[in-house]
C-alpha positions in Angstrom: -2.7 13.1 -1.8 -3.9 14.1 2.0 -5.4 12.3 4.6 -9.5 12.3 4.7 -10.4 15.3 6.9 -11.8 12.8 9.7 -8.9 11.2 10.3 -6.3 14.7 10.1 -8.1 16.2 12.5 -7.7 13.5 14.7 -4.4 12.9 14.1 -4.7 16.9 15.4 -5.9 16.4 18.4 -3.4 13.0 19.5 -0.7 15.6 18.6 -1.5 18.8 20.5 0.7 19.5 23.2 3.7 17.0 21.9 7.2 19.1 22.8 8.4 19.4 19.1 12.3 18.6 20.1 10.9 15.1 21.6 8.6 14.5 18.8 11.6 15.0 16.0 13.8 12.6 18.3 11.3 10.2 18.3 10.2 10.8 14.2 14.4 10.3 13.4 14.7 6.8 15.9 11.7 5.5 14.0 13.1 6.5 10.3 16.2 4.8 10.9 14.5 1.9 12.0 12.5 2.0 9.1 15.2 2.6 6.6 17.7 -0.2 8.1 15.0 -2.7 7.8 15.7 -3.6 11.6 14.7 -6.9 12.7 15.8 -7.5 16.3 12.6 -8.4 18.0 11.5 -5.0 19.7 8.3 -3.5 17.9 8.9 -0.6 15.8 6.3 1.5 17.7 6.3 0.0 21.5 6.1 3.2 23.3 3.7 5.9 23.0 5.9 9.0 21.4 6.7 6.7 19.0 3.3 6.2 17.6 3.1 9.7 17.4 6.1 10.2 15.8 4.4 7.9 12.8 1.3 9.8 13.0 3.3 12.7 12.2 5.7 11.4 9.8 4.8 8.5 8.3 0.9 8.1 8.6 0.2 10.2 5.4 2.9 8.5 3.0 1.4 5.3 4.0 -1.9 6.3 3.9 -1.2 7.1 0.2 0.7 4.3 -1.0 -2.6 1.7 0.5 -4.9 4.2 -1.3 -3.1 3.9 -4.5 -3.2 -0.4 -4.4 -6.6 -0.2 -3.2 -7.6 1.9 -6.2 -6.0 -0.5 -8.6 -8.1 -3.2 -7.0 -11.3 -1.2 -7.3 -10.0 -0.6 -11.1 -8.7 -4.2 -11.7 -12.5 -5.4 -10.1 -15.0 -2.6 -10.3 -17.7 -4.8 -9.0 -15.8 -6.0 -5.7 -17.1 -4.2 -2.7 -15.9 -5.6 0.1 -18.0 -6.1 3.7 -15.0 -7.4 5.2 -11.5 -6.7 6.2 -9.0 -8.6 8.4 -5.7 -6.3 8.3 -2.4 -8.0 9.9 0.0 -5.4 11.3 -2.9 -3.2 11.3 -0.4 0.0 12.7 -2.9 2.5 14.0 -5.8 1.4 11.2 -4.3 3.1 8.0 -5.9 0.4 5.9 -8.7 0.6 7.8 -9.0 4.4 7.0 -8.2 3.9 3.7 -10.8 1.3 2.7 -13.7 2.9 4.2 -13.1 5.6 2.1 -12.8 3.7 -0.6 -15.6 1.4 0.2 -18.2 3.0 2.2 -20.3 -0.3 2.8 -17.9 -1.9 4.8 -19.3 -3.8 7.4 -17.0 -5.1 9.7 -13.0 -4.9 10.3 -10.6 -6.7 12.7 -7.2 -5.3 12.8 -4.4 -7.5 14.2 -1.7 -5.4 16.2 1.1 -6.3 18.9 1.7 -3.2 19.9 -0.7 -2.4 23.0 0.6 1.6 22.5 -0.6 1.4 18.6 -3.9 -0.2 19.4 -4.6 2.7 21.6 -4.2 5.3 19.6 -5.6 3.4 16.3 -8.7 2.7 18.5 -9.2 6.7 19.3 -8.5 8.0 15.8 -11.5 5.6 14.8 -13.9 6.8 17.7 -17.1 7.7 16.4 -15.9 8.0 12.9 -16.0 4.6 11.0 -19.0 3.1 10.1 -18.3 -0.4 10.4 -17.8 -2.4 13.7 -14.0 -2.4 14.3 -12.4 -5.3 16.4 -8.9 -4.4 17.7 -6.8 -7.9 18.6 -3.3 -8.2 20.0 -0.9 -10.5 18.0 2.2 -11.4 16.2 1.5 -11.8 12.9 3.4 -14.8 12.2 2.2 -17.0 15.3 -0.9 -15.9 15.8 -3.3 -16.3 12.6 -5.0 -19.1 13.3 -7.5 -17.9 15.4 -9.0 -15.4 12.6 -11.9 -15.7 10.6 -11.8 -15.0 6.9 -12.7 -12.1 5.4 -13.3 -10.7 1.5 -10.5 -8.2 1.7 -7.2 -9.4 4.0 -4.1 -6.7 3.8 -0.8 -7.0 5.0 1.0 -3.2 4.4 4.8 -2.4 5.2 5.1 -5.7 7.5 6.8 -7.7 5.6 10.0 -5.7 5.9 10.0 -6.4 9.7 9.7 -9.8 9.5 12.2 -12.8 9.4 12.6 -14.4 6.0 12.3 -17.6 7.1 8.9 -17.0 8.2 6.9 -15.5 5.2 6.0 -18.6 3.4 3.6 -19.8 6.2 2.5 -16.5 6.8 1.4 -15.2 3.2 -0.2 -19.3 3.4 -2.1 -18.5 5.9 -2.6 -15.1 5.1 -4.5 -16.7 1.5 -6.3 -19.0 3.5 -7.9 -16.2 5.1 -8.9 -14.5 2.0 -12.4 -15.0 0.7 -12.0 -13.1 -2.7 -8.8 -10.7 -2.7 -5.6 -10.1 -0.4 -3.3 -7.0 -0.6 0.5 -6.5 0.2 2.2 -3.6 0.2 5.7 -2.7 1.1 8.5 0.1 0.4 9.6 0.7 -2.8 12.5 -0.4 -2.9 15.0 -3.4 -4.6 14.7 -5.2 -1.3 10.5 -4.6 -1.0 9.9 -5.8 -4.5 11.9 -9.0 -4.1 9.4 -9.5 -1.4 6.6 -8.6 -3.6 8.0 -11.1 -6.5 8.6 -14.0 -3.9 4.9 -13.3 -2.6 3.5 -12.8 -6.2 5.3 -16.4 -6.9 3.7 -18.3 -3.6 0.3 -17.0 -4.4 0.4 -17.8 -8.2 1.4 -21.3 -7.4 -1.5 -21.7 -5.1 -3.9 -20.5 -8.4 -4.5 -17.2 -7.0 -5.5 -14.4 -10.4 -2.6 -11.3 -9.9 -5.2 -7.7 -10.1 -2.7 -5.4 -9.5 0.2 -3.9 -10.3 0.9 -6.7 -13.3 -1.4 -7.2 -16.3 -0.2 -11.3 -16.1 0.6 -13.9 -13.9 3.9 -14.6 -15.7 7.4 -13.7 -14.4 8.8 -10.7 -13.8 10.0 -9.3 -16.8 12.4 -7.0 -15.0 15.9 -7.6 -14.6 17.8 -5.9 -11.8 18.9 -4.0 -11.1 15.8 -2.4 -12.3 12.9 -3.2 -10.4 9.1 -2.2 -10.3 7.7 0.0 -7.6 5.5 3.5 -7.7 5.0 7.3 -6.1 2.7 8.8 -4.7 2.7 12.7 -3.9 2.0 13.7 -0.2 1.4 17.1 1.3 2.9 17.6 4.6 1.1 19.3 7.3 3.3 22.2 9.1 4.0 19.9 12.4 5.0 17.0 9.2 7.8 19.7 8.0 8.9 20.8 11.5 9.3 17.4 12.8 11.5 16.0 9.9 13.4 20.1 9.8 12.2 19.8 5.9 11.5 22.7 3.8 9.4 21.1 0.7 5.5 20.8 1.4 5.8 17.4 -0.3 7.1 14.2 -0.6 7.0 11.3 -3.1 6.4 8.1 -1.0 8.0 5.2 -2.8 6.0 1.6 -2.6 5.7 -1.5 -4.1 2.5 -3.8 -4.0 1.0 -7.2 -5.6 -3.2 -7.7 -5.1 -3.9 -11.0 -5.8 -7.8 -12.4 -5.8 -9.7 -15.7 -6.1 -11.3 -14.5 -9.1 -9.8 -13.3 -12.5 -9.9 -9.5 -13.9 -11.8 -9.1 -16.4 -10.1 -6.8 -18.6 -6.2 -7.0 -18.8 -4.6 -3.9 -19.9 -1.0 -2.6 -19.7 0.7 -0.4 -17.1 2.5 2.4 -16.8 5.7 1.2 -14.6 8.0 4.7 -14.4 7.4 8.4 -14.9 6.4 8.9 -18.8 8.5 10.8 -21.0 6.6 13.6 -22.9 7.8 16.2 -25.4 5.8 18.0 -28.6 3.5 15.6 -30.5 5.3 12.1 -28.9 4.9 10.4 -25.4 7.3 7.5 -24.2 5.8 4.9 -21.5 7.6 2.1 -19.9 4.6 -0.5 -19.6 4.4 -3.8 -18.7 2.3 -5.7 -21.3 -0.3 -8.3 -20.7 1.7 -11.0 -22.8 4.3 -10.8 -20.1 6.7 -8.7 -21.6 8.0 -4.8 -20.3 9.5 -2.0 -22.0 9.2 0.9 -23.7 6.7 2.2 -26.3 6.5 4.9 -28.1 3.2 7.0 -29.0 2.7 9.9 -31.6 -0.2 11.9 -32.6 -0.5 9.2 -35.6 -1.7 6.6 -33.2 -5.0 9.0 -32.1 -6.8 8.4 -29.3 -4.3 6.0 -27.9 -1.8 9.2 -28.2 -4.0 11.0 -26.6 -4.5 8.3 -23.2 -0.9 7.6 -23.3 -0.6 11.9 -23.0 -3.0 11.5 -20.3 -1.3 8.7 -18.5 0.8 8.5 -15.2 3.5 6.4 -13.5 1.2 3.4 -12.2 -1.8 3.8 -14.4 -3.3 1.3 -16.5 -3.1 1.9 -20.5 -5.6 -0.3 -22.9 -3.5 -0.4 -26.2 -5.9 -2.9 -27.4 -9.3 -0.4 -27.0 -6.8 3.1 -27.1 -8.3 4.4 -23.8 -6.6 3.8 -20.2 
């Protein structure tokens, strides 16, 4: 997956002139942070190289992983076309990006952001190139919801991981109250990101929200750690992307975890693929997690037709309808 052109060449342009030694300082302070989960008050992108650094580094993995939820909302609910978005921790607008793509007709967006630097630079990457009237507001995105106005499609990506513990439940609360028909989290794939999926899953089920996306039920988890249920996407890396992190591979496989939970029901339920499927000569293996609530593997030959044929077909993430034989 790449960015849409719009949006990588103005990451482009905010990155022209950046020293390369001070932008793979910056890019390495802002991965440990990420991958120590550090919660000691100061904002993960407060200064200015480190923004860049994300636009550099991070910005495309991201950008895939809230594509890939968003598609499985558009899949879940093929008629939802939202107008509206209110995205907390908006970063520099990746969601923002991501669901005009998706969804053209999108009217109107406010993005919630403390850092001042991040709201900068999100506000010039969107000059002139979103349709929809964008509304950038400072604030911390546990104290400062109350102000907001609802909106059809409210997101909440990789913020959860920064946050205190102690604090989510009012927050995802608050974050439903918001929501006029569907709200999307997404966080790192990791054991630690999809206990925070499972705990949000569990608040907003309890509060009669319908789960879309990623599970075909509203039961618990079937998985038992320490296995645990998260995705990849495939991302290209530009040539400053490579330089900046000293890698040689073009790619990498951004790990994420997600639950999109909505006010109204799917309509079709259908089971899906939860790890990389096993294929050899005539035979495909796919871990799924069923709509009865259950999870584990199933195995498909060329007796079973068609449904061989959509399991062949399948990915890790995808949807499978065992009932119909098409996915």
């Amino acid at each position: 997956m790449e960015l849409p052109a719009p949006l990588r060449q103005a990451v482009d342009r905010a990155l022209e002139n950046v020293p390369l030694p001070v932008l793979r300082q910056a890019a390495k302070a802002l991965s440990d942070r990420y991958r120590a989960e550090l919660r000691d008050g100061r904002l993960h992108m407060a200064q200015d190289m480190a923004v860049k650094a994300y636009l550099a580094t991070r910005l495309p993995a991201t950008y895939a992983a809230v594509r890939a939820s968003l598609d499985a909302v558009n899949e879940a609910l093929p008629e939802f076309a939202p107008k509206t978005l209110l995205d907390v921790g908006a970063g520099p607008g990746t969601v923002l990006w991501a669901t005009a793509d998706l969804w053209p007709g999108l009217q109107q967006a406010v993005l919630l952001e403390a850092s001042a630097a991040v709201r900068k630079v999100g506000e010039a990457l969107a000059a002139d190139a979103i349709a929809a009237r964008i509304a950038w507001q400072a604030g911390d995105v546990t104290i400062d919801l109350d102000g907001l106005q609802p909106a059809d499609l409210v997101t909440c990506a990789y913020v959860l991981d920064e946050i205190a513990p102690a604090s989510l439940p009012k927050m995802v609360d608050r974050l439903w109250q918001l929501t006029t028909d569907t709200l999307l989290i997404v966080e790192p794939g990791t054991p630690a990101g999809w206990q925070r999926v499972l705990a949000v899953r569990r608040q907003l089920t309890e509060a009669g929200a319908h789960v879309l996306a990623p599970c075909p039920h509203e039961d618990p988890c079937p998985l038992i750690p320490p296995d645990w249920c998260h995705f990849s996407r495939r991302v290209a890396r530009s040539r400053l992307h490579r330089l900046a992190k000293d890698a040689e591979v073009p790619w990498e496989d951004e790990k994420f975890i997600y639950v999109a939970a909505s006010r109204q029901p799917a309509p079709v339920r259908a089971a899906r693929v939860i790890a990389p499927p096993k294929t050899g000569s005539g035979k495909a293996a796919l871990k799924l997690c069923r709509p009865d609530g259950s999870a584990g593997e199933t195995l498909f030959s060329k007796r079973d037709g068609e449904l061989f044929k959509a399991a062949r077909r399948s990915d890790w993430g995808d949807v499978l309808d065992t009932a119909q034989g098409f996915g």
